[in-house]
BATI-704986 format. One line per field, with one value per residue: residue in one letter; x, y, z of N, C-alpha, C in turn. Coordinates in nm, 3 decimals. Layout:
N
r: a;...
nX: X;...
nY: Y;...
nZ: Z;...
caX: X;...
caY: Y;...
caZ: Z;...
cX: X;...
cY: Y;...
cZ: Z;...
//
This chain:
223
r: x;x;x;x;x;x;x;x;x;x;x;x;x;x;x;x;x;x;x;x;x;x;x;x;x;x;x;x;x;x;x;x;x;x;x;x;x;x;x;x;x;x;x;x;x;x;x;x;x;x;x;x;x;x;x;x;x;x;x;x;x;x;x;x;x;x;x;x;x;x;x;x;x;x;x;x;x;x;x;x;x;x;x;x;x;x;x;x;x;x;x;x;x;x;x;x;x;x;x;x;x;x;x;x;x;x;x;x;x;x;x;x;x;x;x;x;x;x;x;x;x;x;x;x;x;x;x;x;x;x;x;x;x;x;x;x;x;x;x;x;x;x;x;x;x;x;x;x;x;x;x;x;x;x;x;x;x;x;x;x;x;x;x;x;x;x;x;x;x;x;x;x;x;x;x;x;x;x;x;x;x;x;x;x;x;x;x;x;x;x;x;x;x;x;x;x;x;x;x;x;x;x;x;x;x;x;x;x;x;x;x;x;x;x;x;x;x;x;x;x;x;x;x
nX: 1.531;1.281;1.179;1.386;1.257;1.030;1.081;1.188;0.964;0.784;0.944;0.963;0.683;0.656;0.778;0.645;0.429;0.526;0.561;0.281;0.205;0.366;0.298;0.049;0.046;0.154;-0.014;-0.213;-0.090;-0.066;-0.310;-0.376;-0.222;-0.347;-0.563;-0.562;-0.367;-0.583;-0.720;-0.543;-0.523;-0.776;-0.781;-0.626;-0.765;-0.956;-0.673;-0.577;-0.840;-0.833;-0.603;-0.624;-0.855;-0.727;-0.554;-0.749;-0.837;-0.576;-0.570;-0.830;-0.706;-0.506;-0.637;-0.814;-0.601;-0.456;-0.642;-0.659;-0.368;-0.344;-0.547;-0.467;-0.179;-0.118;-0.072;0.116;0.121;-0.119;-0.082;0.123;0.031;-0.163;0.056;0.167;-0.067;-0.094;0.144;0.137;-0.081;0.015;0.188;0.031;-0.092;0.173;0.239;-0.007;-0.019;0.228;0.191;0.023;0.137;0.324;0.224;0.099;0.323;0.364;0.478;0.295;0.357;0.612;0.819;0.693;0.876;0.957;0.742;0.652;0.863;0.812;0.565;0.636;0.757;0.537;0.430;0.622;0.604;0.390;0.347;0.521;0.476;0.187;0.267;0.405;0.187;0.012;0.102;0.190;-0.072;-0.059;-0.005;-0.073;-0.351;-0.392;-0.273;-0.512;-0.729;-0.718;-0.731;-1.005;-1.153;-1.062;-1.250;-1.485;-1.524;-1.384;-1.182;-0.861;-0.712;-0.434;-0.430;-0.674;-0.642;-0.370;-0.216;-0.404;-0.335;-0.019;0.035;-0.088;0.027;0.310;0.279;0.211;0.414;0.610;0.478;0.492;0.774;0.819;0.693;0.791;1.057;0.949;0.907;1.151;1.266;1.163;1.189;1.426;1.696;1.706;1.439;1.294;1.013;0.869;0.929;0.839;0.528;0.471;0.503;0.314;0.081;0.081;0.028;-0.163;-0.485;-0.560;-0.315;-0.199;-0.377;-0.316;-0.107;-0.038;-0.208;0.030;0.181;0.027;0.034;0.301;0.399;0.190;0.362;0.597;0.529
nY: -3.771;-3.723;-3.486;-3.352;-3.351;-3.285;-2.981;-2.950;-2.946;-2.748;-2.501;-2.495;-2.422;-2.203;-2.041;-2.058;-1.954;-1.659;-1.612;-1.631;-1.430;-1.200;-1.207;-1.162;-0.899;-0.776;-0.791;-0.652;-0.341;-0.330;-0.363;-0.084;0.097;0.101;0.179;0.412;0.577;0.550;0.733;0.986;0.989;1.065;1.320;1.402;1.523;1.753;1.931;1.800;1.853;2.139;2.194;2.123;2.299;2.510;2.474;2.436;2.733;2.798;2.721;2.851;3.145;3.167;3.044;3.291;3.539;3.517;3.535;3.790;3.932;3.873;4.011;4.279;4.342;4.605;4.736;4.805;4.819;4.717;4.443;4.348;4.338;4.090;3.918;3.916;3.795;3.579;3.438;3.410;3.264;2.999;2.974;2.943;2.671;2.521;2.515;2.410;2.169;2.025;2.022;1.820;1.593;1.580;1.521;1.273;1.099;1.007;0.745;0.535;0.273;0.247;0.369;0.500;0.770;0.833;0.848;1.126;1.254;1.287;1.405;1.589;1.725;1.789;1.976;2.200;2.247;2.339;2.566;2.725;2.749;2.852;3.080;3.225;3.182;3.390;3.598;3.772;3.896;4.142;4.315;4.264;4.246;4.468;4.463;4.271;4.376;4.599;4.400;4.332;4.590;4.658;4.448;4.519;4.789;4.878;5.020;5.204;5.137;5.218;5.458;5.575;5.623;5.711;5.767;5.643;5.380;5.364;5.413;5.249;5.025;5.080;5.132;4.826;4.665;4.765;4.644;4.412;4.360;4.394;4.224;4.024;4.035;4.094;3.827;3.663;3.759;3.645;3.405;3.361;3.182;3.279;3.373;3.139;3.112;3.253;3.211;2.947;2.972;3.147;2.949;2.735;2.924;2.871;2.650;2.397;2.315;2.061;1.961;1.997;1.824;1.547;1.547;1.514;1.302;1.075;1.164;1.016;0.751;0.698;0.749;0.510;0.269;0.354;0.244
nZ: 3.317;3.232;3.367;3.198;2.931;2.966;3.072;2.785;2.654;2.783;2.738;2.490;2.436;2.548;2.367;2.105;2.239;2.227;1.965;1.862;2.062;1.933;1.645;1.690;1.784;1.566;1.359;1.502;1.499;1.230;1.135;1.248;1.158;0.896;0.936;1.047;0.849;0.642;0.741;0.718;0.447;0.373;0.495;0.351;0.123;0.109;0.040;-0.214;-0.350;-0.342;-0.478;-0.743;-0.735;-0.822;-1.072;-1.203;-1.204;-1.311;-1.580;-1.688;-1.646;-1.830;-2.069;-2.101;-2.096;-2.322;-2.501;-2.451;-2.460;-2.762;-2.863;-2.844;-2.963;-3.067;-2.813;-2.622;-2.317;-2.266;-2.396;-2.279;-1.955;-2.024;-2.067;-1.891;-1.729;-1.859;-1.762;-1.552;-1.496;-1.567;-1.373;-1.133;-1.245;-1.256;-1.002;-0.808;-0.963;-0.867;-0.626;-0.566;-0.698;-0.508;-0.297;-0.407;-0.395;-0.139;0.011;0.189;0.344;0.389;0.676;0.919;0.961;0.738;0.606;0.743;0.703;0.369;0.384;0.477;0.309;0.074;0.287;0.249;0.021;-0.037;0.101;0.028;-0.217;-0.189;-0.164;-0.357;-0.530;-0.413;-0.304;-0.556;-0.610;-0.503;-0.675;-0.916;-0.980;-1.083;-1.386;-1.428;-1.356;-1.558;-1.790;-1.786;-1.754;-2.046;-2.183;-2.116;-2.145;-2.342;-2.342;-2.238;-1.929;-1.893;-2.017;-1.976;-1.685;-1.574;-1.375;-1.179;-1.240;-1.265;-0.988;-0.861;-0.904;-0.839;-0.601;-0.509;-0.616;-0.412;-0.139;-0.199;-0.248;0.042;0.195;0.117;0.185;0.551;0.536;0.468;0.698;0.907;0.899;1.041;1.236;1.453;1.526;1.627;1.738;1.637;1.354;1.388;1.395;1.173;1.013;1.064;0.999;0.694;0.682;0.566;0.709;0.698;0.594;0.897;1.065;0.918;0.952;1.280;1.274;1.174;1.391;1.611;1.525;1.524;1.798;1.898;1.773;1.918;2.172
caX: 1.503;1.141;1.195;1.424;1.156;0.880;1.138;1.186;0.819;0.748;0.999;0.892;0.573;0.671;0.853;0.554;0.312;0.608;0.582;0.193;0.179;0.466;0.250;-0.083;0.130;0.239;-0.134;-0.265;-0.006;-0.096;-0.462;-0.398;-0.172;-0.362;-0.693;-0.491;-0.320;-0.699;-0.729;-0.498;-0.565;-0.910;-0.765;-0.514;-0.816;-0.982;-0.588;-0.639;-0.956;-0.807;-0.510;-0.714;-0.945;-0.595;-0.545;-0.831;-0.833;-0.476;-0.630;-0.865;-0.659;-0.391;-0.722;-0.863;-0.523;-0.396;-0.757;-0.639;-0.269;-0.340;-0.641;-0.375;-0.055;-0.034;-0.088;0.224;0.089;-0.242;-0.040;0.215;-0.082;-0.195;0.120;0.210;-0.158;-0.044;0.241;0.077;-0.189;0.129;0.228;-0.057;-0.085;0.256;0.231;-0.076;0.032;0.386;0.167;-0.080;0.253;0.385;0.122;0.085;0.450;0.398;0.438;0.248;0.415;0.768;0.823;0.615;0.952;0.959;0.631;0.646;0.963;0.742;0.468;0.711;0.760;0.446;0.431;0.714;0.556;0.251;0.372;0.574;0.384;0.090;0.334;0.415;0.044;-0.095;0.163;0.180;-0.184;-0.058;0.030;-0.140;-0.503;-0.353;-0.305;-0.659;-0.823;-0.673;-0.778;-1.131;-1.190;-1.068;-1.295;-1.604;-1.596;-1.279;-1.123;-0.720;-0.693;-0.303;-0.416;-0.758;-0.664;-0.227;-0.188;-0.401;-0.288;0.073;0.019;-0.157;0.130;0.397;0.213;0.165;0.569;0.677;0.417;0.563;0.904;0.818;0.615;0.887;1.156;0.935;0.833;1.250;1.305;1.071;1.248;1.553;1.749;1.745;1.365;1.236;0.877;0.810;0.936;0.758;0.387;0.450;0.479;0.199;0.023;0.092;-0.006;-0.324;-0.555;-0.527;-0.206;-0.186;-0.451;-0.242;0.125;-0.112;-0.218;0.139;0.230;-0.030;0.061;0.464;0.295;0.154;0.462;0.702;0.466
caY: -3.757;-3.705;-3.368;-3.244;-3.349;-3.109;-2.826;-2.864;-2.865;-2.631;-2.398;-2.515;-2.374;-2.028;-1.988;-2.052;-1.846;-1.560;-1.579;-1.604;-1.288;-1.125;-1.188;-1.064;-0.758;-0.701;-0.758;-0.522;-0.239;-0.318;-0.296;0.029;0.181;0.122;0.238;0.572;0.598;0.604;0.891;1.073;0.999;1.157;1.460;1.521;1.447;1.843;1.965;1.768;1.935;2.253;2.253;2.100;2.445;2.598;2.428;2.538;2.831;2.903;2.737;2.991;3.248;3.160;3.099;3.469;3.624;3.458;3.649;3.958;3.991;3.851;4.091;4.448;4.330;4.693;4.831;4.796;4.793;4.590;4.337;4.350;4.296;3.981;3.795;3.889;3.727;3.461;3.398;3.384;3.145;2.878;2.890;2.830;2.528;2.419;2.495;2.277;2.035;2.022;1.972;1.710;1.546;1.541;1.415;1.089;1.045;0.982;0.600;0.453;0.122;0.313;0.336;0.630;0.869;0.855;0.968;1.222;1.358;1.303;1.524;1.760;1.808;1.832;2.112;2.275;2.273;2.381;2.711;2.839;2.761;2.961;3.246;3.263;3.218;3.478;3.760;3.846;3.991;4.256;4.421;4.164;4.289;4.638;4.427;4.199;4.487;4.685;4.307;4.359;4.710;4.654;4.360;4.556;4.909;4.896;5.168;5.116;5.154;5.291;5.583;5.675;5.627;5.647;5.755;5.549;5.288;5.338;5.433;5.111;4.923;5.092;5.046;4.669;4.602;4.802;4.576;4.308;4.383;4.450;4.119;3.927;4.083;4.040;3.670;3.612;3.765;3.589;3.277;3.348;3.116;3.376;3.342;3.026;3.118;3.362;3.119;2.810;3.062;3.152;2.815;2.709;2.997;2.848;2.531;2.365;2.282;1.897;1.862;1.972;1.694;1.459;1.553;1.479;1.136;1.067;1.158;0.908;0.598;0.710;0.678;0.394;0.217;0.337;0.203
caZ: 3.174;3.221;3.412;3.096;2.847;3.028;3.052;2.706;2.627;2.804;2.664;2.337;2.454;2.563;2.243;2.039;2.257;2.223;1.846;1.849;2.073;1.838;1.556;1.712;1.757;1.405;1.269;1.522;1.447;1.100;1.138;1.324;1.018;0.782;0.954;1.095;0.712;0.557;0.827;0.655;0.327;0.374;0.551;0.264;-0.017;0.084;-0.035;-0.347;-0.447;-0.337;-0.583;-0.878;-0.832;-0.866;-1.207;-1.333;-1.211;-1.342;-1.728;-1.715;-1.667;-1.925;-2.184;-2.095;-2.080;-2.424;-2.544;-2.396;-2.554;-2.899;-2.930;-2.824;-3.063;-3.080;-2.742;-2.559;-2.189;-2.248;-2.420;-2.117;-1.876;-2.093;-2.114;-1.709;-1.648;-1.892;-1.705;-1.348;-1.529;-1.592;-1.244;-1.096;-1.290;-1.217;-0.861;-0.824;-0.995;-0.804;-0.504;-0.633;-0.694;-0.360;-0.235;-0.493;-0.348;0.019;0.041;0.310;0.331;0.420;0.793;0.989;0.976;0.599;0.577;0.802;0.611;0.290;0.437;0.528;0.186;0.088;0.349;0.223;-0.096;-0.053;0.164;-0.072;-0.356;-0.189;-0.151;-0.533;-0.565;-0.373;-0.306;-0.655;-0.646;-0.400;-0.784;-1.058;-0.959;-1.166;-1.485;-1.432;-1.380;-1.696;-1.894;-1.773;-1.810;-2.187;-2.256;-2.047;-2.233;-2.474;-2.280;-2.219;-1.843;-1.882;-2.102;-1.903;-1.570;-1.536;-1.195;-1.080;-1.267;-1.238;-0.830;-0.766;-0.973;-0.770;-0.415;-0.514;-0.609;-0.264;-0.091;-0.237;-0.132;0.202;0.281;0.068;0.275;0.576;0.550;0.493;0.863;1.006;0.897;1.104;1.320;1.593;1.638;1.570;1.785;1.497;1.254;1.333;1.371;1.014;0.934;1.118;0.905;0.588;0.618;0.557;0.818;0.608;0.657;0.998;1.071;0.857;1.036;1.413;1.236;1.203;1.526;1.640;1.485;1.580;1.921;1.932;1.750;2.018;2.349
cX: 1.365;1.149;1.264;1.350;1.032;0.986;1.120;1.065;0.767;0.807;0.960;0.729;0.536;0.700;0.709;0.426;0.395;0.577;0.416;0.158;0.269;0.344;0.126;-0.048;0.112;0.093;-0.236;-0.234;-0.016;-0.216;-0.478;-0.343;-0.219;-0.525;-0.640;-0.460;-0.422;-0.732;-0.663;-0.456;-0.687;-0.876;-0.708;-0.649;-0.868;-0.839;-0.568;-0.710;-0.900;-0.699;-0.584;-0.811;-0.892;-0.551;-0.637;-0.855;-0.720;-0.510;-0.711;-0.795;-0.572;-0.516;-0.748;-0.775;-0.439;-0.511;-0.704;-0.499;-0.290;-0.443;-0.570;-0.240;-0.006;-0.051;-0.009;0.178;-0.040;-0.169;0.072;0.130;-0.136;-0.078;0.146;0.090;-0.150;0.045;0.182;-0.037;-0.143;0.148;0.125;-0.141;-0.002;0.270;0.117;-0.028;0.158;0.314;0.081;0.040;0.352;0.335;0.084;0.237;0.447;0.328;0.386;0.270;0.544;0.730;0.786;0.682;0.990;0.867;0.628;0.708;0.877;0.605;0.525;0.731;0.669;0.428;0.474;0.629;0.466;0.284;0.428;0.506;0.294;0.163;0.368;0.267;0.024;-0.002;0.160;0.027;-0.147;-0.035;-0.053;-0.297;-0.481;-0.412;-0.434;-0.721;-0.825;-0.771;-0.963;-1.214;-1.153;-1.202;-1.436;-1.645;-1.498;-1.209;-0.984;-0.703;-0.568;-0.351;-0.539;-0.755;-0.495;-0.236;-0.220;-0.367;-0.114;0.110;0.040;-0.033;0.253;0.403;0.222;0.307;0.605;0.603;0.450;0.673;0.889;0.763;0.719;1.042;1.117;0.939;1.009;1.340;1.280;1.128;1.417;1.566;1.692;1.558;1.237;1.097;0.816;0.798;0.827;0.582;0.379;0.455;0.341;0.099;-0.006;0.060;-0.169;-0.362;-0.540;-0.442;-0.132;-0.243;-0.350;-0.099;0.047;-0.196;-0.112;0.179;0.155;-0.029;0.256;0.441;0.280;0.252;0.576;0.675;0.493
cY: -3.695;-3.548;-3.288;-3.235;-3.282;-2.998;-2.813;-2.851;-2.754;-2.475;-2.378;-2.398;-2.256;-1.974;-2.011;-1.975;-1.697;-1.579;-1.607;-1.443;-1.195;-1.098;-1.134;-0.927;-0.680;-0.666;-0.656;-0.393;-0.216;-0.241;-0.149;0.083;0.185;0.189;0.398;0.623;0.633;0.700;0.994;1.084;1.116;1.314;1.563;1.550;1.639;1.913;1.936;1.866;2.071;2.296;2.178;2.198;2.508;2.611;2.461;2.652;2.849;2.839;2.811;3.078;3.256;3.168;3.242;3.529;3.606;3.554;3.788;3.978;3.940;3.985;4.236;4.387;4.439;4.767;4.769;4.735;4.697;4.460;4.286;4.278;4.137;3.878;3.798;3.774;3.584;3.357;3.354;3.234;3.007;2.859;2.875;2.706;2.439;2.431;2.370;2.151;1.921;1.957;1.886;1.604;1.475;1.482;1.259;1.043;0.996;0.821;0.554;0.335;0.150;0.330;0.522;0.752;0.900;0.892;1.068;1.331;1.376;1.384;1.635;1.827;1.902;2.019;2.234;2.361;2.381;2.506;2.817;2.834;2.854;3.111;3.291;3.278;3.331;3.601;3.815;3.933;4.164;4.408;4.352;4.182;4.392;4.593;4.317;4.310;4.583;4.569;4.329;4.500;4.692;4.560;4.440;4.670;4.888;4.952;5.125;5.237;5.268;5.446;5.638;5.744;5.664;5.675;5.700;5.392;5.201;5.322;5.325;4.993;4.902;5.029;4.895;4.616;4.650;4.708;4.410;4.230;4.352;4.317;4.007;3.928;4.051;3.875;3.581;3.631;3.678;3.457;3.238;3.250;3.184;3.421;3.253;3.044;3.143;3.251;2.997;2.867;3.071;3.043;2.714;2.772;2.969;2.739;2.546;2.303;2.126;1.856;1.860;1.846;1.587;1.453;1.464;1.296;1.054;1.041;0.983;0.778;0.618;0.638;0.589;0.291;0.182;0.211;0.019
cZ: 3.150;3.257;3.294;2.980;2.858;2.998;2.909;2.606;2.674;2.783;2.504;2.346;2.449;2.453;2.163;2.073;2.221;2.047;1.820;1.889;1.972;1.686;1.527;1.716;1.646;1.359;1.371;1.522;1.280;1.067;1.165;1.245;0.941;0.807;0.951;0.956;0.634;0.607;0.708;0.559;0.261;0.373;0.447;0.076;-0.049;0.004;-0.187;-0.403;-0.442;-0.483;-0.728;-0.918;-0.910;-0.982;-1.259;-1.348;-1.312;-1.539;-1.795;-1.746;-1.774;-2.078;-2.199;-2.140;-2.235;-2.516;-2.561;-2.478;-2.732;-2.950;-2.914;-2.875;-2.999;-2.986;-2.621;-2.410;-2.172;-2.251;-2.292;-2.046;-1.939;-2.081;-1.945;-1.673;-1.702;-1.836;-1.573;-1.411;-1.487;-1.475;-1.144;-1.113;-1.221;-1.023;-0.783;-0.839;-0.919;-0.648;-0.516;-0.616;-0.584;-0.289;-0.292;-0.438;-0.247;-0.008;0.152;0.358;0.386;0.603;0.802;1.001;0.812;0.566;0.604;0.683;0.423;0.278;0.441;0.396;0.089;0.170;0.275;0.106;-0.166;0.002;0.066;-0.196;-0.312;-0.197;-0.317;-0.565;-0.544;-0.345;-0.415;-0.704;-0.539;-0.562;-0.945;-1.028;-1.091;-1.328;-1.551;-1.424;-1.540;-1.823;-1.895;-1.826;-2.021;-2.229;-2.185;-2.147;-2.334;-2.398;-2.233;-2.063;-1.817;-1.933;-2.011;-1.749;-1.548;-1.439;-1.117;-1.103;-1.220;-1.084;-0.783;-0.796;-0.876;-0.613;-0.411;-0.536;-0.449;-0.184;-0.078;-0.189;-0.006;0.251;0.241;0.207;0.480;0.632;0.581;0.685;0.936;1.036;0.948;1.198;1.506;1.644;1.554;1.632;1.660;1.365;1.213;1.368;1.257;0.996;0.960;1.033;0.800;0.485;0.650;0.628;0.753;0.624;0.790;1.053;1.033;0.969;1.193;1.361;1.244;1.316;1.612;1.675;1.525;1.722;1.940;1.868;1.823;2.199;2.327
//
């Protein structure tokens, strides 16, 4: 009797050091997520500031450019130029914003493969949003420049300058094309090296950091 009353203390025993170590576990996998998680909080905070320049930049531009077509009613191509820069103003608001967004989304409390995929979005986000951003100057310099030159001397760019106006207009849509058309190759099945370089390209040094924080704590979850 005595001999089964030790065994089952002493199983009693194991079982309670097994759910002490279990629980030192959890709170040091904790400790370690939520230190690693302020990691890449930080990392994602420069992307923040980045798309909040973006927003103001693109309120600027929609104030200026709202200037610029109300003041040419009657001059067909200024006013053109004004509402295009109007238009580009808006989406780099809502692009910003869209990625500001994605980022207040990524729960940190969700398990380390739901973030990830919530980063990824992020990513996503942010790539193509810069590509709506920034390819369209390959031809939207034409009509900022035209807004400037009006508000500098008066002088209507289309009428003093057309060829080189219309030139630079044309060069800047074919350019367009061509990097649009481009950028969709690149994203073929058939060569994912190419593919995942451009994508590499596109992102932000922040949320590379961030995705390699991730990895990290995946890491140390699995061991």
């Amino acid at each position: 009797m005595d001999t089964i009353m030790e065994l089952d203390e002493l199983k009693q025993a194991w079982q309670q050091l097994d759910r002490r170590l279990a629980r030192s576990d959890a709170l040091q996998l904790a400790a370690y997520r939520e230190r690693r998680f302020a990691s890449a909080r930080r990392r994602l905070l420069s992307l923040r500031l980045g798309q909040a320049l973006q927003i103001l930049f693109g309120v600027l531009v929609v104030l200026l450019s709202v200037a610029s077509w109300r003041a040419n009613l009657g001059q067909p191509l200024l006013f053109a130029s004004g509402i295009l820069m109007h238009a580009y103003g808006v989406l780099c608001i809502l692009v910003g914003g869209l990625v500001q967004q994605r980022i207040s989304d990524i729960d940190y409390s969700a398990p380390v493969l739901a973030i990830q995929k919530q980063l990824a979005a992020v990513r996503r986000t942010h790539s193509l949003g810069g590509l709506w951003v920034g390819l369209p100057w390959l031809f939207l310099w034409v009509p900022a420049l035209a807004m400037f030159v009006r508000w500098m001397t008066g002088f209507d760019l289309y009428v003093a300058a057309p060829l080189f106006a219309w030139s630079s207009l044309g060069a800047g849509v074919l350019l367009l094309v061509a990097a649009l058309w481009l950028f969709r190759w690149s994203r073929s099945p058939a060569r994912p090296r190419l593919a995942a370089w451009v994508e590499r390209s596109l992102a932000a040094d922040s949320l590379q950091a961030a995705q390699e924080v991730l990895d990290d704590v995946r890491r140390f979850e699995s061991e």
